[in-house]
Every structure is written in C-alpha cells, then in structure tokens.
C-alpha positions as a printed NumPy array, in Angstrom:
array([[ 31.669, -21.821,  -5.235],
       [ 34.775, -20.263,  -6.6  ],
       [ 37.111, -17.288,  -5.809],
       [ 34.455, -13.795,  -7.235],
       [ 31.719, -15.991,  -8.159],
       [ 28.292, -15.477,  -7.118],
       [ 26.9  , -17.286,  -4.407],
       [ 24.126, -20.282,  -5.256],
       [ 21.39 , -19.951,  -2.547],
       [ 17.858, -21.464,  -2.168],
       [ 14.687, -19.538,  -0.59 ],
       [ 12.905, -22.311,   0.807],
       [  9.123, -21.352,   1.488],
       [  7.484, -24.331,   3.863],
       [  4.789, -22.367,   4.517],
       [  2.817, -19.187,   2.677],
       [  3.211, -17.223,   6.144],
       [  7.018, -17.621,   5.36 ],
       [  6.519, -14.792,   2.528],
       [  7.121, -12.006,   4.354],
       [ 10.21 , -13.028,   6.321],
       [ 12.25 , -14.534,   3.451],
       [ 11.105, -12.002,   0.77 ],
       [ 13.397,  -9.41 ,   2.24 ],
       [ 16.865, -11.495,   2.632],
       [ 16.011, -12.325,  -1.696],
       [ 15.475,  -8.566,  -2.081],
       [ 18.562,  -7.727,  -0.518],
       [ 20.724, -10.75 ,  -2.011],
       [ 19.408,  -9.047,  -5.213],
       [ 20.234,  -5.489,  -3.933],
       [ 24.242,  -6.699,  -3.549],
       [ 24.193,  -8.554,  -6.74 ],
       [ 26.27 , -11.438,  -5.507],
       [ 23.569, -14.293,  -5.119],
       [ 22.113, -16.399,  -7.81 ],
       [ 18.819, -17.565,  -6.089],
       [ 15.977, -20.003,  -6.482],
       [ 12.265, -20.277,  -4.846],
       [ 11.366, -23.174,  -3.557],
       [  7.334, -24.011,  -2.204],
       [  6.686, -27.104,  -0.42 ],
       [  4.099, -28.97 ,  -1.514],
       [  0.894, -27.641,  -0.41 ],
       [ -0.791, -30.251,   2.858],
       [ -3.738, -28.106,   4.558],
       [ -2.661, -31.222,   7.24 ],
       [  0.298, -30.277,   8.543],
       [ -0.221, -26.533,   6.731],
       [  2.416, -26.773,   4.62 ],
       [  2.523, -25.048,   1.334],
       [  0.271, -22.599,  -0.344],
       [ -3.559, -23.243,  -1.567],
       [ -3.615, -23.443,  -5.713],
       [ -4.638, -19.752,  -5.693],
       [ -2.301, -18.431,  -3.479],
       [  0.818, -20.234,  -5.225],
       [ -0.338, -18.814,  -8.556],
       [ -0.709, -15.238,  -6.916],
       [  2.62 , -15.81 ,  -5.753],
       [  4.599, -16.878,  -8.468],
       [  2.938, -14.719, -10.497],
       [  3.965, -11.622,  -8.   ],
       [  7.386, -13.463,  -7.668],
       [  7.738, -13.4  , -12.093],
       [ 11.573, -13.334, -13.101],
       [ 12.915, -15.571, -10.059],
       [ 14.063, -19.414, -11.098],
       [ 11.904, -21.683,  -8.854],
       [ 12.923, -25.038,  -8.657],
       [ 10.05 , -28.134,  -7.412],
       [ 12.429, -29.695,  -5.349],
       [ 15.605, -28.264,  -2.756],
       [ 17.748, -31.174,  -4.818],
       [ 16.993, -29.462,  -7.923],
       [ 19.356, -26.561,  -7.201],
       [ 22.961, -26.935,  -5.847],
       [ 22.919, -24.352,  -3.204],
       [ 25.733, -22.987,  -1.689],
       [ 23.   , -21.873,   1.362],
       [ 19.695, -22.572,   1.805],
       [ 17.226, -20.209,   3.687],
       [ 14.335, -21.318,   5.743],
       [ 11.996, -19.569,   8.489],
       [ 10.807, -22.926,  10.312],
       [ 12.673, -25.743,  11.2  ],
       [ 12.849, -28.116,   8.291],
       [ 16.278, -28.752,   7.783],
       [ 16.015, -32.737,   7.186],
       [ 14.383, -31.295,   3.667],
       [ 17.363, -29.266,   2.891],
       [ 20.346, -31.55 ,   3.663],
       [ 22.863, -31.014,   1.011],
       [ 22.036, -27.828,  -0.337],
       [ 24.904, -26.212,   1.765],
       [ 24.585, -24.299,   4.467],
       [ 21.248, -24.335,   6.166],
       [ 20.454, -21.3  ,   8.026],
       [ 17.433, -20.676,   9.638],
       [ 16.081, -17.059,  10.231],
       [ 12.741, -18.047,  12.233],
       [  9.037, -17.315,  11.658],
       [  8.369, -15.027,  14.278],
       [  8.887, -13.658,  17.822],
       [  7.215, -15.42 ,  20.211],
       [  7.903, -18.713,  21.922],
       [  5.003, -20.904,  21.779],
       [  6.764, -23.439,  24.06 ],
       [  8.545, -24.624,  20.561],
       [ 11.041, -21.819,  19.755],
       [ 12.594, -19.628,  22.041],
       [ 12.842, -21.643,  25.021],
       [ 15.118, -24.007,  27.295],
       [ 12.929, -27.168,  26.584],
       [ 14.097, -30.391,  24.786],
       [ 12.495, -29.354,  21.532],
       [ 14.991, -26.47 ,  20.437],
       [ 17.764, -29.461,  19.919],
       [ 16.203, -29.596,  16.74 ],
       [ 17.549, -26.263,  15.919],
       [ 21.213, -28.102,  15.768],
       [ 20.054, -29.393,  12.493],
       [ 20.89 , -25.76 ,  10.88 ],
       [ 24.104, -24.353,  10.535],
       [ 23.356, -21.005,  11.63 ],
       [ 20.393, -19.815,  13.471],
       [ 19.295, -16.043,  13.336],
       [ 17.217, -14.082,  15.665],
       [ 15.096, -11.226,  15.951],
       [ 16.599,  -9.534,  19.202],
       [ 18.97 ,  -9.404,  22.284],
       [ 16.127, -11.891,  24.349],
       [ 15.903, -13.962,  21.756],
       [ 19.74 , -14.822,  21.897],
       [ 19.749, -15.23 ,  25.756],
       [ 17.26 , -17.5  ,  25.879],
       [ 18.187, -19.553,  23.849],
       [ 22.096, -19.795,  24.634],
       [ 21.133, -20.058,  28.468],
       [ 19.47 , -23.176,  27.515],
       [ 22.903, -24.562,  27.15 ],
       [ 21.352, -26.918,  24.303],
       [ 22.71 , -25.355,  21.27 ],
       [ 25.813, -26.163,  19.302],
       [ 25.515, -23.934,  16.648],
       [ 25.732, -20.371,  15.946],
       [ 22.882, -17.943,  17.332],
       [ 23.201, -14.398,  16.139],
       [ 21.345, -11.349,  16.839],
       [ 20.256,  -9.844,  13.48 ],
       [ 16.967,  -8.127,  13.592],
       [ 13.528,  -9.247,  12.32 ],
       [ 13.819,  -9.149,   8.155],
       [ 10.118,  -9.026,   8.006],
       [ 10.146,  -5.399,   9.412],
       [ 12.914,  -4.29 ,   6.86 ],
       [ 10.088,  -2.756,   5.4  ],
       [  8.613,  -1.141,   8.116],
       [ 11.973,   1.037,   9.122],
       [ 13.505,   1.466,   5.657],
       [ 14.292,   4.91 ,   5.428],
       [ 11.859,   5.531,   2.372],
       [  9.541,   4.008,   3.589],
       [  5.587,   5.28 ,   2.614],
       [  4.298,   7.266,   6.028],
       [  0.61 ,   6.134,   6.979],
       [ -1.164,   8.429,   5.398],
       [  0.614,   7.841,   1.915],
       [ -0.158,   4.304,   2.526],
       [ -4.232,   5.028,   3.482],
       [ -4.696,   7.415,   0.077],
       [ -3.176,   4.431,  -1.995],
       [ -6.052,   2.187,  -0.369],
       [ -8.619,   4.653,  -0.571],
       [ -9.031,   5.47 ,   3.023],
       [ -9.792,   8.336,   4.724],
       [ -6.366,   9.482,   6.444],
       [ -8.413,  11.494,   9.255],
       [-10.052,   8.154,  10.717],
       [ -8.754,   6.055,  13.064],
       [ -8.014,   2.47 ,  12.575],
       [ -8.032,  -0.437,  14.806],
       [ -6.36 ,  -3.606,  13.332],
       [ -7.765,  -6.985,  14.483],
       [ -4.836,  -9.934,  13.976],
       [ -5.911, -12.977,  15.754],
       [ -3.962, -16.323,  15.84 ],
       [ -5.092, -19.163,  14.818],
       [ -4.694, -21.94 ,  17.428],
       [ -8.127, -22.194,  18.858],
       [ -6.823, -22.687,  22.258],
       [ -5.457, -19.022,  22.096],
       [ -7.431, -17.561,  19.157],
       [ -9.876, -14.529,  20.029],
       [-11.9  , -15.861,  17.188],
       [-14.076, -18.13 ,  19.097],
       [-15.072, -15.657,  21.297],
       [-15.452, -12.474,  19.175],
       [-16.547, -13.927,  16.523],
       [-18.207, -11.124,  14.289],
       [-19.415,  -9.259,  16.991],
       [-15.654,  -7.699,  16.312],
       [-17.024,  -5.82 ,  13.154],
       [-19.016,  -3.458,  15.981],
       [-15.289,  -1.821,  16.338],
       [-16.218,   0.032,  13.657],
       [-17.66 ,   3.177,  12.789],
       [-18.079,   6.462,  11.166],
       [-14.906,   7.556,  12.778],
       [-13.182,   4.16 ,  12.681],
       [-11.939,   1.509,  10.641],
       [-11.365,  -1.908,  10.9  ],
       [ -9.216,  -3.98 ,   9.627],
       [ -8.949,  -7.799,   9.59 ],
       [ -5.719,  -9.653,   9.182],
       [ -5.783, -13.891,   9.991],
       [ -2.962, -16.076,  10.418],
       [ -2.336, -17.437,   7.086],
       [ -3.097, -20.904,   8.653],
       [ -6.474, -19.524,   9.935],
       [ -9.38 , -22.548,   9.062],
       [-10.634, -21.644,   5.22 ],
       [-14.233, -21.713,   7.253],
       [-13.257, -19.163,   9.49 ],
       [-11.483, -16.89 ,   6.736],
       [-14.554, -16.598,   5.234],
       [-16.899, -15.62 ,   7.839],
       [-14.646, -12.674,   7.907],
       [-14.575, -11.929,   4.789],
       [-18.805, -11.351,   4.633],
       [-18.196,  -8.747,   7.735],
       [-17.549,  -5.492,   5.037],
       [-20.984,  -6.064,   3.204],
       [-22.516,  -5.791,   7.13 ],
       [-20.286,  -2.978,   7.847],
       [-18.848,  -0.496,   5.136],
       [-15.895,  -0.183,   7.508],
       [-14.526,  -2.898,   8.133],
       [-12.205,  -4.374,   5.735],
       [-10.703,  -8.278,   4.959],
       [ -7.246,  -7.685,   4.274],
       [ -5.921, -10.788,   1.778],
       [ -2.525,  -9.647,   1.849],
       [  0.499, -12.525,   2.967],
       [  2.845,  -9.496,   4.55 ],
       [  1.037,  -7.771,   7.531],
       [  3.881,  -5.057,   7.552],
       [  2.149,  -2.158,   5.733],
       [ -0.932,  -2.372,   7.999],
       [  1.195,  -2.261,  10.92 ],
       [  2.13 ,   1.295,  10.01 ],
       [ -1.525,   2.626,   9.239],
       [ -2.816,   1.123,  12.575],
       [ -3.415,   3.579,  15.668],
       [ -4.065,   0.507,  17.669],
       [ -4.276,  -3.513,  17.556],
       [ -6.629,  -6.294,  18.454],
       [ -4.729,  -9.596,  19.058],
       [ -4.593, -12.353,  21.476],
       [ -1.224, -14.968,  21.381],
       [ -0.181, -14.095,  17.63 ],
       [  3.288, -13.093,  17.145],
       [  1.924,  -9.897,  15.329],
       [  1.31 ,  -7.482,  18.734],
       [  5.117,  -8.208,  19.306],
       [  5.417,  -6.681,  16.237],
       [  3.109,  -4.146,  16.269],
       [  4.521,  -2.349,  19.697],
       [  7.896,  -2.298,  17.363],
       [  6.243,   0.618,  16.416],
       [  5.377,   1.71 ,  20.062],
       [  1.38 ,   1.752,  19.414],
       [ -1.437,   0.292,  22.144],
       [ -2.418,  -3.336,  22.225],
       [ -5.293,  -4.672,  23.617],
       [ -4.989,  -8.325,  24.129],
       [ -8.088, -11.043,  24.398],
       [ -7.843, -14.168,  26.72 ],
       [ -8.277, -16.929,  25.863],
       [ -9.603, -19.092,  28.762],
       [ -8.516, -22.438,  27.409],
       [ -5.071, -21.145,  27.21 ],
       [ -3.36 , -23.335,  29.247],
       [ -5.238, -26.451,  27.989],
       [ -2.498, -25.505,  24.535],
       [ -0.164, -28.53 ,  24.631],
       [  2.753, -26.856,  24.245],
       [  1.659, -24.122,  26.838],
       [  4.519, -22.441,  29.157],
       [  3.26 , -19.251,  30.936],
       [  7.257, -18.179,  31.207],
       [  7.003, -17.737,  27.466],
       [  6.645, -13.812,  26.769],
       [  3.351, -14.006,  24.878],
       [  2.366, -14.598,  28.412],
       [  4.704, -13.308,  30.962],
       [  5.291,  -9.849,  29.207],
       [  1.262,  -9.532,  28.14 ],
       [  0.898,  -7.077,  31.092],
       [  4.309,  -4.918,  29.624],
       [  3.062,  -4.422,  26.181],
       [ -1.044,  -4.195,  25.953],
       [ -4.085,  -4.582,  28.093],
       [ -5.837,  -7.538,  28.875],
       [ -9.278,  -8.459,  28.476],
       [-11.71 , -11.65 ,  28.514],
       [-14.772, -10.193,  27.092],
       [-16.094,  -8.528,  24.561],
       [-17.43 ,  -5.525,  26.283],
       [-13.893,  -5.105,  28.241],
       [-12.261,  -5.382,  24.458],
       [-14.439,  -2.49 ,  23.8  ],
       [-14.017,  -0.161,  26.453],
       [-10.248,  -0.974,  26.331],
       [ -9.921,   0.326,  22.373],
       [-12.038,   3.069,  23.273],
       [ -9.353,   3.68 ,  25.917],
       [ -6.62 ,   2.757,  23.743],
       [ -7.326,   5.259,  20.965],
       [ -7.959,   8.274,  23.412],
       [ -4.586,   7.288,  25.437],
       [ -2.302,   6.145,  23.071],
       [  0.906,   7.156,  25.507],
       [ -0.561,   4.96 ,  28.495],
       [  2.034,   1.5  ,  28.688],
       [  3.978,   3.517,  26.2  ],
       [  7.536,   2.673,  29.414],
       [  6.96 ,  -0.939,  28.888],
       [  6.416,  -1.288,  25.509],
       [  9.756,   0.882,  24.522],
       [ 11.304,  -1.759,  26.59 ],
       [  9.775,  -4.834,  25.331],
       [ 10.657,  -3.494,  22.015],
       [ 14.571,  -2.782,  22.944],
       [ 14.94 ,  -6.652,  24.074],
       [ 12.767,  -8.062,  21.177],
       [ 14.654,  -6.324,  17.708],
       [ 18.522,  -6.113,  17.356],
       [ 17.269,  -3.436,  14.455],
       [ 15.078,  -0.753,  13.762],
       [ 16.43 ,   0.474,  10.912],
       [ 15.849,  -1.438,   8.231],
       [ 18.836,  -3.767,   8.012],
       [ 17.973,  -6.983,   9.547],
       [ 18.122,  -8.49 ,   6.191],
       [ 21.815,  -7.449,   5.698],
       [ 22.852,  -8.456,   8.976],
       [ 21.749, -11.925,   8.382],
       [ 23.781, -11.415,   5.222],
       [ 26.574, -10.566,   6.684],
       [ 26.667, -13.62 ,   9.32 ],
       [ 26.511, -16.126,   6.582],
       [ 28.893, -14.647,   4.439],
       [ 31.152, -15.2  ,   7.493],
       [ 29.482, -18.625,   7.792],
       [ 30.39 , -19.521,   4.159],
       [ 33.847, -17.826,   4.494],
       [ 34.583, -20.229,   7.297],
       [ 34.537, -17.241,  10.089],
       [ 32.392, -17.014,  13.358],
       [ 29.522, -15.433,  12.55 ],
       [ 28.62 , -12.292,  13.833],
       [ 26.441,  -8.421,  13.502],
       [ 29.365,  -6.951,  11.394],
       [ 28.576,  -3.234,  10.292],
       [ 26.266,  -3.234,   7.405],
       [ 27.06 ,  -0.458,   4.614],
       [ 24.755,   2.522,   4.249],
       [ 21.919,   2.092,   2.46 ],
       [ 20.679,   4.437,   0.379],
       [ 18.674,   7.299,   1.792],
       [ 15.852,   9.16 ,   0.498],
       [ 17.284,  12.468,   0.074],
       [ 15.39 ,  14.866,   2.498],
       [ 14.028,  12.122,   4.513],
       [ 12.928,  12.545,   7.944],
       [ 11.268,  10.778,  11.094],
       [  8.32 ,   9.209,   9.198],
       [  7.295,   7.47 ,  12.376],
       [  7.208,  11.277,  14.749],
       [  5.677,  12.42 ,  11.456],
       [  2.905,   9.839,  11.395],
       [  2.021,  10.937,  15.693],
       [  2.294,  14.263,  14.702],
       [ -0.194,  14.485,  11.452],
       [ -2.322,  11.69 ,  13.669],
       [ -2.839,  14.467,  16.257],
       [ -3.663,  17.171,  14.572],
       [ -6.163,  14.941,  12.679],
       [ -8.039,  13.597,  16.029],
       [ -8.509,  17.064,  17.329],
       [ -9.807,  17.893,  13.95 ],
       [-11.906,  14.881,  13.977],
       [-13.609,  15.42 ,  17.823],
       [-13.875,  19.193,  16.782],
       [-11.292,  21.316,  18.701],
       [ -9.823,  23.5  ,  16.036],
       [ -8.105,  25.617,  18.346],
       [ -5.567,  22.548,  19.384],
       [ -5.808,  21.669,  15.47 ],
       [ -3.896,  24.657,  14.603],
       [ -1.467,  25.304,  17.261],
       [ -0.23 ,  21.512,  16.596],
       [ -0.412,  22.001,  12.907],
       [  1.594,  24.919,  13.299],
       [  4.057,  23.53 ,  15.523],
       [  4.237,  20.228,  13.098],
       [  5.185,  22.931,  10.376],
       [  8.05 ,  24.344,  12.029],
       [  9.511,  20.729,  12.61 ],
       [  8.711,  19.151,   9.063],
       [  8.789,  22.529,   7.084],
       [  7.801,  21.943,   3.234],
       [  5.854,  18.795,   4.066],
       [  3.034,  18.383,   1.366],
       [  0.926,  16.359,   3.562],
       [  1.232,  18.697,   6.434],
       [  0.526,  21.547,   3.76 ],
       [ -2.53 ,  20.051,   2.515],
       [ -4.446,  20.098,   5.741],
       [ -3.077,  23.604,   6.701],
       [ -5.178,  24.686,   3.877],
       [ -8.125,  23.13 ,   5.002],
       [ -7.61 ,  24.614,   8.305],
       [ -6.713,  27.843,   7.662],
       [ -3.117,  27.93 ,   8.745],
       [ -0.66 ,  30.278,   7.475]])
C-alpha cells in the first residue's frame, strides 16, 4: 500500500451467519471510499458448518452483485483481512488479520479466561462488542494482541439514525402494526436449544392479537428448519423468517423467545422482555461454564422457564409488563455494547487504520454521520405508538387518546402518529 492509495482488504465469510456482522464494516469501507474490497465464502461443509448451502450462496452473491469475490483468501493481496470467527491459519498473508467476533456470548470458547482464547493471538487485532467483553478477556492475562472496545457492527443497523421505526418496517411486510409480536430465536446446539422441547407446540403463541415469528440459527439442522417452516399453513400467524440478518426483526418485536442464542443479548440492546427456556441438559454441553453470562446474567436480562406452560404464562406476562426487569437489562446492555449509535462499524475502522498506520489501536472519535434531517427518538417513538396501539387493541379508548395526544405534543407532525389520530378521533 502506498502513500493516498486505497486500502486492499478481504471480507472473509466462514460461515453464512457471518453476513450480518461483516456486511456493515464493507458498507462502511464503501461509505469512506478508501477500501478496495473482495468477498470471500469458504467452501460450503454442512460438517463442520462452514460455508453457505448452493441456494443460499447464489441468494447471496446475487444480493451482494457489483462486489469482486475472489475463491480463495490467496487470490487477493490484502492489505487486511476481516473475519468474525477464528480462522486466521486460512488468512495468513493477506495482511493484517483482524477479527471482529460472531456474537456476544461466551459459550466457554470466546469470551473467557480458559486455554482456548490463545487462539485469538493468531489475529492481529481483536474487536469487541462492549466494555465486559474487553475485561474479560484482558483479565485472562492470555492475550498478546490488541483488544478494543468497538461496538457490535451487526446492530449498526439497528441504531442508525434513519433507521425504519417498527411500524414502517411491519407495513413493508404486510403486518398489522396494532398486533403484538413475539419473536422465537432458538439456538441450535441441542444441548441448549428450546427446540427439542417446544417443538411446534411454539406456534400456539399465536393468535388473533399476536404474531409469531420464527428466526433459527443459520446452523439450525435442515430437518429441523423445515418443520418450522410448515407451522404458517397450521397457523396464519405465525411466520418462518428466511432472512440471514435478524436485525430488522429485532426492532418489530415487543418481546423474545430464546434459550442460550446470542440473539436475547441482542435483543435487550433494545431494552425489550425476554423469556428464556431451559434447557435441562445444559450442563451436559462440553464446553459448558455456568460463569459465562448466557448463564450467570439469565436472571438480569429475561425470565426463566422449563416448560411450556411456564413459557406461556411468562409471554403473557411479558407483553402486559413490558417495564418489569427493565433495571437489569439497561445494565446488561451498558456492559455488553461500547455503541448504540450506529457506529460500531467505524470504530473498528478506525482501530485498524491505526493498526495499519503502525499506531496502538484504539475508539478514536468517529466523524458525524449523516443525519436524517428532522429525525427523532425512533426507539421512544416505537413505546409510544406501541401504547397507544395496546390500549386500542384491549379496548380502552379513553387511555388511547390521552396517550395519543400526549405522543402528539412530543413528535408533532408525525404521519404515523397522524394516521391513527384519525381513526381515533383526536384533534
């Protein structure tokens, strides 16, 4: 790389779950316009679930038409390579290696002061999702590289400042904005996975009122995908979400259904009720450490259950009381993202730009990105309209209207807040 060149990096995609984390850092390498990138997709092995299936990989490139990709890391000289698991033997020589992680939880394999994280000394820059994140791991004493603190890039989405508010995101699917909806994200381990347990009795979450909405772990068995993808012809709502990038769903949620998946540690980002199923063969997971804060923070961020009929009564709970664990999830969420505002992706930017310029790495400030002129608190906006909505829904108009009217004196001009004034009658 010379002096006002651009820099060579490669997007290295082991797995199709990597999607959503590395799309962002490519979107905002494109954003500065000092990057020349290539894809790269590992082979696809449902063994080791590596890779994408034939029709995923063709959805992808497809969706991903206009960007070089390359069939092997070799095949491009990077001046960095990006990855979000730890494969670095595969990149060796393509520069830098920096590894931004697939998710937040532990696992007993990633954030955590056991033997395995030496492996992480194969990268040349490691970033993290949040402030625990980094003290975990540099407690451990075992690392030798850098570990910075840049935010979760998979959420860039979720907190950009034009971002689509939930009910702009429900009319584009063609759902009713007025019900509630309940999204089910299970892991896929079967030691830890809900799935055994629930199996489609889950669809009964739904109702008039309600939707449901089911979103696997990419590495979920094929066999198992598609028992839940018959559940919408038994109920009309419930629906199979395909989708790689769980992020938009997250944000039309009122509550989630998960178990040990890294997406409820994701989903209280957004400070929204959890209900979490045991597993009872849990501990029989070989890599199973009950410090790890999928289970030593389950009681902080959701409610636990071990049956179906406490999973029920606990959503039913859940929806009516979305403020109850609302103190510990605010602070689970301060210790597990370094940003909420849409600029992880630049902050990991920023480190390896200090990386490649031979600097320690750190959080420098990011520059302003652009704003959507007029914007506002999407996420207040979203509780607010969701209100006003459920005491439409359970039929107390009176409450209706003196939130809607309140709502209107906060977000005045809103068209969304407008339309259901007129349908209430609210001046």
């Amino acid at each position: 790389m010379t002096a006002g060149s651009k820099k060579r990096a490669l997007v290295f995609f082991f797995k199709n779950v990597h999607v959503p984390i590395l799309l962002p850092l490519y979107r905002e390498m494109a954003r500065r316009g000092t990057y020349d990138a290539a894809f790269c997709l590992h082979p696809y092995d449902r063994t080791i679930r590596a890779g994408f299936p034939p029709e995923e990989e063709k959805a992808f490139r497809e969706m991903a038409k206009g960007v070089r990709f390359v069939n092997h890391p070799q095949e491009w000289d990077a001046d960095v390579s990006f990855m979000a698991d730890n494969v670095a033997p595969i990149l060796r020589g393509r520069g830098k290696i920096v590894n931004v992680g697939h998710g937040l939880l532990s696992k007993g394999q990633y954030f955590t002061d056991r033997d395995i994280i030496n492996r992480e000394n194969d990268s040349d820059l490691l970033c993290v999702p949040g402030p625990y994140h980094l003290e975990r791991l540099t407690s451990s004493g075992k690392l030798k590289i850098p570990v910075v603190a840049t935010g979760f890039p998979k959420l860039d989405t979720l907190f950009a400042p034009d971002r689509a508010s939930r009910n702009q995101l429900m009319a584009s699917a063609g759902l009713d904005p007025s019900k509630r909806v309940i999204l089910y994200a299970p892991t896929f381990n079967m030691e830890l996975s809900a799935i055994p347990f629930l199996w489609k009795r889950v669809a009964q979450l739904a109702d008039e009122n309600t939707y449901l909405l089911i979103k696997l772990h990419g590495s979920t068995q094929p066999e198992f995908k598609q028992m839940h993808r018959e559940l919408p012809a038994v109920n009309p709502n419930v629906f199979y979400v395909e989708d790689q990038d769980i992020t938009p769903y997250l944000q039309v949620a009122d509550l989630m259904v998960s178990d040990v998946s890294s997406a409820f540690m994701e989903f209280i980002a957004l400070d929204k009720p959890v209900v979490l199923f045991n597993n009872p063969n849990t501990p029989t997971y070989q890599n199973y450490d009950p410090r790890d804060i999928e289970y030593a923070w389950r009681d902080k961020v959701g409610v636990q259950v071990s049956s179906f009929e406490e999973l029920c009564d606990a959503v039913r709970e859940g929806l009516l009381h979305p403020e109850a664990g609302e103190e510990g999830r605010r602070y689970c969420a301060e210790q597990l993202f370094a940003d909420r505002t849409g600029k992880a992706s630049a902050y990991v930017l920023n480190a390896v730009e200090e990386l490649l310029a031979g600097r320690n790495p750190g959080v420098a400030e990011v520059e302003e990105l652009p704003q959507n002129a007029g914007s506002m608190d999407l996420r207040e906006l979203d509780r607010v309209i969701g209100s006003v909505l459920e005491s439409r829904r359970v039929g107390d108009l009176e409450t209706a209207r003196s939130r809607l009217a309140s709502a209107l004196q906060q977000f005045p001009g809103n068209s969304e807040l407008s339309a259901i004034a007129l349908q209430l009658g609210v001046a």
